[in-house]
N, C-alpha and C positions, 0 to 999 in steps of 0.2 A: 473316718467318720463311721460313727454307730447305724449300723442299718433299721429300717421301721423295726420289726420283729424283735432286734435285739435288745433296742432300748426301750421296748414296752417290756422285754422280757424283765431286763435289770428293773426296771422301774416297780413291777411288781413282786420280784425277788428280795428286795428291800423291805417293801410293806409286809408281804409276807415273814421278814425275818423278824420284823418288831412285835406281829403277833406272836409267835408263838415264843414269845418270854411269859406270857402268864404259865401260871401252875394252879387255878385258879378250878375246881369241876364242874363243870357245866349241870347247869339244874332242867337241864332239858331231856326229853330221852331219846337214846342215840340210836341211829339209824345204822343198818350196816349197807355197805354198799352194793348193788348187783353186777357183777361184770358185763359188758356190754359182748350180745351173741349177735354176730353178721351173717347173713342171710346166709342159706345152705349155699345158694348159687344155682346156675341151670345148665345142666351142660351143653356142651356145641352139639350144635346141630352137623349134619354131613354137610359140606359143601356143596352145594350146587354150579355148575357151570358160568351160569347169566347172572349169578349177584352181585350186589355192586360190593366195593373193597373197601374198604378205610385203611391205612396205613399208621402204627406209630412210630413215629421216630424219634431222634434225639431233640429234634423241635417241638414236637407235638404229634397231632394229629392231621390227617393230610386224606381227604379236603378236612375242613374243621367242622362244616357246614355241611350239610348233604341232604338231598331232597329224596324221598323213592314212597310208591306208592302202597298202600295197605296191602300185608300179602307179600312181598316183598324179602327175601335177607340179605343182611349185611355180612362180610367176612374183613371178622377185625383181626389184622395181621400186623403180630410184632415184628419191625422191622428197625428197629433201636436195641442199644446194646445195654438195655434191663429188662426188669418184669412189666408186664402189663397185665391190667387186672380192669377189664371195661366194667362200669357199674352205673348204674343207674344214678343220677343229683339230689340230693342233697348228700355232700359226703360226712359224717363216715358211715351214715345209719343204709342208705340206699332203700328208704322206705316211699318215694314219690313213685316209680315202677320196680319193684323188689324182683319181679321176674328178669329184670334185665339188667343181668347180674353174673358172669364167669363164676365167682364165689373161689374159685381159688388163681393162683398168676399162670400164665402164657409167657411157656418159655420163648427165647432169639428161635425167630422165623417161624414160632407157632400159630395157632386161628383159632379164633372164635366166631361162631358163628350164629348168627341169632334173626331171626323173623320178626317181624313188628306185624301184628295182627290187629292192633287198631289207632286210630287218626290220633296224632296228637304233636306236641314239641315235647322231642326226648331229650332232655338233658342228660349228659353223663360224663364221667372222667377219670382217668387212670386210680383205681384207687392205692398202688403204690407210688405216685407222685400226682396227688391228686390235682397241683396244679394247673396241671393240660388238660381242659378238657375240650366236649364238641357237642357236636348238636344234630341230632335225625329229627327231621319235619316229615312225619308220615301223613299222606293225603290220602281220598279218597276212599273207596270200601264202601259196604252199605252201614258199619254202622256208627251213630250219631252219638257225638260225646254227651251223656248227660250226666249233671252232676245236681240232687236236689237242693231245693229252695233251702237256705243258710235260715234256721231258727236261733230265736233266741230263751226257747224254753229252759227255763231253770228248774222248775220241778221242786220238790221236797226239800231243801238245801236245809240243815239245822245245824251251823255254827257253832263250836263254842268258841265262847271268850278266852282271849291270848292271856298266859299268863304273864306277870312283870318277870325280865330277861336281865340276867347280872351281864357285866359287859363281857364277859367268856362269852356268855350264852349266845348273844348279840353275833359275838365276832363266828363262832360255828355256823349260824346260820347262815352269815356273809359268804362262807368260804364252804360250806357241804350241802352239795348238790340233794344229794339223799333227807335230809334232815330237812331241807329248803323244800320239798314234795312233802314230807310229814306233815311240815307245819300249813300246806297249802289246802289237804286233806281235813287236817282238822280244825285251823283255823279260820277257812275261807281266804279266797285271791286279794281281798283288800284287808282284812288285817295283817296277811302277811306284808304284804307291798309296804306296809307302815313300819312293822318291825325291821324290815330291809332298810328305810330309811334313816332308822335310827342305828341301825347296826355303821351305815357309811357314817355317821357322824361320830361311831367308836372308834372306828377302824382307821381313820380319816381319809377317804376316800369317797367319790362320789360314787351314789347308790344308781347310776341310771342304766349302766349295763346289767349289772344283779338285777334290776327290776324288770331287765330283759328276760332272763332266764326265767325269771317268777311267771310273766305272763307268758313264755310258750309253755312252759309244763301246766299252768291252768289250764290252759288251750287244751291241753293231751288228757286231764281228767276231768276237762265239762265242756269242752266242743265249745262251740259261739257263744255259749253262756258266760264263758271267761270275760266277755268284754262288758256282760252287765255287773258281773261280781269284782271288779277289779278297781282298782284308786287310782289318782290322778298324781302320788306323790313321785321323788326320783323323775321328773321330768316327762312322766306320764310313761317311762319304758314299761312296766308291764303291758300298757296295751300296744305299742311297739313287738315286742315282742310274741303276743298272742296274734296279733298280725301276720309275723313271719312264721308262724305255725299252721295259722290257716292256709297258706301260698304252699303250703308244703304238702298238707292236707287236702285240698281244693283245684291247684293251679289257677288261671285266671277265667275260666269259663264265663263264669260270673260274675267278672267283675265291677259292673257298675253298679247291677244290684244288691251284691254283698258289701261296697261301698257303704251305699244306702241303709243297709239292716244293720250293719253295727257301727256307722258314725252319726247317723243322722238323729238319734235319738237323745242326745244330751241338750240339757237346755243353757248349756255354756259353750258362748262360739270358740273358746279358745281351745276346749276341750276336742270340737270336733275337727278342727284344722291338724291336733297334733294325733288325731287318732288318725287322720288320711298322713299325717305325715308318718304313720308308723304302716300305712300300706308299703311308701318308698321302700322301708327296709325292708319290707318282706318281699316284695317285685324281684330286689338287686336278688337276696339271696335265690328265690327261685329261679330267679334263669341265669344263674351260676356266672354273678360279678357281671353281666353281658350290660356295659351301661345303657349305649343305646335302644339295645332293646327293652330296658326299664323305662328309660325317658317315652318312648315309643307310648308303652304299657299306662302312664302314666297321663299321655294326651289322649286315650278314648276316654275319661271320666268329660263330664259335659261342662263344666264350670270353671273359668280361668285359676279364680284362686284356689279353689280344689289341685289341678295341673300344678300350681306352685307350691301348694304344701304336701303334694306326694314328691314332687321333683326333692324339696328339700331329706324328704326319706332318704332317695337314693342316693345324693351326696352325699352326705352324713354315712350311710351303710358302706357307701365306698373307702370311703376316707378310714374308717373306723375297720372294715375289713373282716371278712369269716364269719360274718353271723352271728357279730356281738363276741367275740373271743372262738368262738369253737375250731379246733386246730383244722387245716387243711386245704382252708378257703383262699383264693389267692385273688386278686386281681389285677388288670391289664394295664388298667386307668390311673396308674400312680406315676410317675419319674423320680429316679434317684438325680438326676440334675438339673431337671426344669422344677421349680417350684409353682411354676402356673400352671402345671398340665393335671388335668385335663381341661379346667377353663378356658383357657388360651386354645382348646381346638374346637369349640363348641359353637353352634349358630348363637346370636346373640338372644334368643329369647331363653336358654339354659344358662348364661354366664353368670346374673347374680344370684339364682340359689345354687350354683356351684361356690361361689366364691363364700358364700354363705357359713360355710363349714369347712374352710378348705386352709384358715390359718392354722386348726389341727394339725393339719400335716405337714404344715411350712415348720412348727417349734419341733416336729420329730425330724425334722432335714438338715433344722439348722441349731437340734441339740439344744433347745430352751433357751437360744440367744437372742432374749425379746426383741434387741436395735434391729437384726436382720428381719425377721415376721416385720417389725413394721415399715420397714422399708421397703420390703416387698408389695406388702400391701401398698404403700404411694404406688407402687410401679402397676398397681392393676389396669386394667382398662377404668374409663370411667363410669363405667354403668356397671362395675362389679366392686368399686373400691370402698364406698358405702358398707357392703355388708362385706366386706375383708376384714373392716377394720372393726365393726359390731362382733364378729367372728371372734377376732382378735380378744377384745373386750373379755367376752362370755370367757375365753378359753381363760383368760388373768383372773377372772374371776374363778376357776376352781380354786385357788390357791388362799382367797380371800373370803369367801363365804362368812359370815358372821363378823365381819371387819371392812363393812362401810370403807372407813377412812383409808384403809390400804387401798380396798378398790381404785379410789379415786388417785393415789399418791402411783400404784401402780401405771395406771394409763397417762400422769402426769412426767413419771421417768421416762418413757420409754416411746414417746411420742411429740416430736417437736410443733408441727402445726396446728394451727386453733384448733381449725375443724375436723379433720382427722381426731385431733381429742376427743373431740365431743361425742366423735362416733363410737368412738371404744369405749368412753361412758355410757355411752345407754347402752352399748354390749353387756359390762357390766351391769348393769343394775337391772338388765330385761334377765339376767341369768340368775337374780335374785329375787323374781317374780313372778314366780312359776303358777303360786296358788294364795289363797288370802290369806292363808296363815303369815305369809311371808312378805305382808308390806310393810311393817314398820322398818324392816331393814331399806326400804328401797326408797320410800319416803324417806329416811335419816342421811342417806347417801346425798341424796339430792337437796336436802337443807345445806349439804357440810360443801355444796359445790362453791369454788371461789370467782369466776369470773357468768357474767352474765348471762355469755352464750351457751358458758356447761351448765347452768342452772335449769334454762329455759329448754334446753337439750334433754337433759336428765326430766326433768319434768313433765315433757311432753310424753317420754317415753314410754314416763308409767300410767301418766292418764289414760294411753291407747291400750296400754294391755289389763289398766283397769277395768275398761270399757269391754274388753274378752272376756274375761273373769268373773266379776260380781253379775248374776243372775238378773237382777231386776233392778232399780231407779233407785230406791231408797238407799240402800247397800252402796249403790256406788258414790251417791251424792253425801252419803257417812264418810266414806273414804276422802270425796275430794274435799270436804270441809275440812281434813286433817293439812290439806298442801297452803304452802303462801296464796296470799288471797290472791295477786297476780294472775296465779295457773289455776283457778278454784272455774273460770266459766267456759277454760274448755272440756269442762266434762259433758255441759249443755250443748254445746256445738253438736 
């Protein structure tokens, strides 16, 4: 069997090979690219007698965890039979603490030695297998983390308007990093984010990871301002992504109030649940795949359903892995032969926004063999199998976008009980109703349902995420006048 990594590799080896049959020049102007320069590095310090040790070895790191106080060094000694290269988290850039950083490898039985001079969670990890890594919690010291008040000053900002893109153009931007900052510079975070969505529609590819990369590199040239200049299309991943830039920039010091300063200001609920759900992804990546300490991270916000829709980040970022594609990232929380882990090891208030996103990683286990996904899914617990099989749904649903009637023919093969259908129906059709552009698809799905209970299922489904969506009464009560009149008075409820 094809391992995670490999069959996302083929999977994108393929697309990539259909692009590049154009010959077609792009009417855009072309960016070159920078090579990426890693920190100089710091050298060791001399050893001291009384510090404490870290070990690496062919397991890892040993302790993995380690406590010592401000003031303090550590002597990180290779004791594995490769390089070690200790570096500070996020890899490969090592810009979260750049001072704490070897900068070049530590031969068999060499040291590094390094001082932590103020309080914080040091994440860090081999940067030539950057897989392993650990963690120093420095305490104490006189002095006090401060990180200032997160603004949303935008300042001067003067846009120009995108030009119209031939589908080359389109598919470049999809695929160049460099060319995808040009256009961020000069078109603004939200009309890029648009062109990115139509580029997935050339390319045929979903645009919500690319809309990742869009909003951290807004994030890198306008700070928190990224989250007022940015759009809601591709599944809302720009502000996803300008999330996990902030956590990288930031850490959590602030976490509840920076919560606050950039979700709470939208006047759509739905918009503000998938902006805290785009904290999750930024959490997992900053404290390096460590689930529980995300989930942890994720119970100091004050509000239940806030807690559930950051939790839903972290699953999704785990499942999905490295921080939206970027090579290195690895995580703990996966099994190559349980297909319920890590849900199946979690206290029960984590299990259904695990399960939530986690048929993702059942179709890469089990190689796109939908009968298996959903027969797994029956086998969940019951307070996870609901959104297993919604999960399920959304994931049938990449393949189907703009084709209603698959969606529904799709969850009709490949799902024997009623209700289990019904639930991969409104997977589908909730993954078709991201924004208002996009209800007559999800409305017509839900006309074309054949028995009663997928009707009444599909229906309800979209009335609730109507209800997130459209801003004010009028707007949504236009919307529900378009459903069977049956579902038309739970919009009043």
């Amino acid at each position: 069997m094809l391992g995670t990594r490999t069959l996302l590799v083929v999977v994108m080896a393929l697309a990539m090979m259909g692009l590049a049959c154009s010959t077609e020049e792009p009417d855009a102007p072309v960016a070159v690219a920078t090579p990426f320069k890693p920190n100089p590095g710091t050298p060791s310090e001399a050893p001291l007698p009384n510090s404490w040790v870290v070990e690496f070895t062919d397991e890892g790191f040993v302790p993995k965890r380690l406590e010592v106080e401000v003031g303090q060094q550590v002597q990180f000694v290779n004791a594995s039979g490769s390089s070690l290269w200790p570096a500070s988290s996020i890899h490969p850039t090592h810009q979260i603490f750049p001072e704490f950083d070897s900068g070049t490898p530590v031969g068999e039985d060499g040291v590094w030695a390094f001082t932590f001079e103020k309080p914080g969670f040091w994440r860090y990890h081999n940067h030539m297998v950057p897989e392993y890594s650990g963690l120093i919690v420095a305490t104490g010291g006189d002095a006090v983390e401060f990180v200032e008040p997160l603004s949303l000053d935008i300042g001067d900002l003067n846009f120009k308007s995108p030009p119209d893109l031939t589908p080359k153009a389109l598919t470049d931007l999809f695929t160049n990093d460099v060319l995808l900052r040009q256009y961020i510079q000069d078109y603004g975070p939200a009309n890029t984010v648009k062109l990115v969505a139509e580029a997935g529609d050339v390319v045929g590819q979903l645009c919500h990871e690319r809309a990742h990369v869009t909003g951290r590199t807004a994030y890198e040239l306008f700070g928190a301002a990224a989250f007022a200049l940015s759009s809601h299309e591709c599944e809302a991943g720009a502000y996803h992504g300008a999330t996990e830039a902030m956590f990288k920039d930031r850490g959590t010091v602030n976490l509840e109030s920076d919560v606050q300063v950039i979700c709470g200001g939208s006047d759509v609920f739905f918009f503000r649940l998938q902006c805290i759900h785009g904290v999750g992804h930024g959490l997992m990546a900053w404290t390096s795949y460590e689930l529980y300490d995300s989930l942890d991270l994720c119970d100091r916000l004050e509000i239940d359903r806030d807690q559930r829709a950051c939790y839903s980040g972290v699953f999704m970022e785990n499942v999905v892995g490295g921080l939206s594609g970027t090579m290195g990232h690895f995580t703990d929380y996966l099994s190559d032969e349980d297909p319920h882990y890590p849900c199946n090891a979690l206290t029960d208030r984590y299990v259904p926004s695990c399960y939530l996103f986690h048929s993702t990683r059942m179709l890469l286990m089990f190689e796109y063999e939908y009968d298996q996904v959903a027969d797994e899914c029956a086998n969940a617990p019951e307070y996870g199998r609901y959104e297993c099989f919604e999960s399920f749904g959304r994931d049938l649903a990449a393949s189907s976008l703009g084709n209603p009637a698959k969606g529904l023919k799709q969850c009709h093969d490949t799902v024997d009980d009623p209700t289990h259908r019904v639930w991969c129906i409104q997977g589908s059709v909730q993954a078709r109703f991201w924004e208002i552009g996009r209800a007559d698809e999800a409305i017509e799905m839900c006309s074309l349902a054949t028995s009663p209970q997928e009707k009444e299922g599909c229906s309800w489904m979209i009335v609730t995420r109507a209800r997130e969506l459209y801003p004010d009464r009028p707007s949504l009560e236009a919307f529900c006048a378009r459903l069977d009149v049956a579902y038309q008075a739970w919009c009043t409820r």
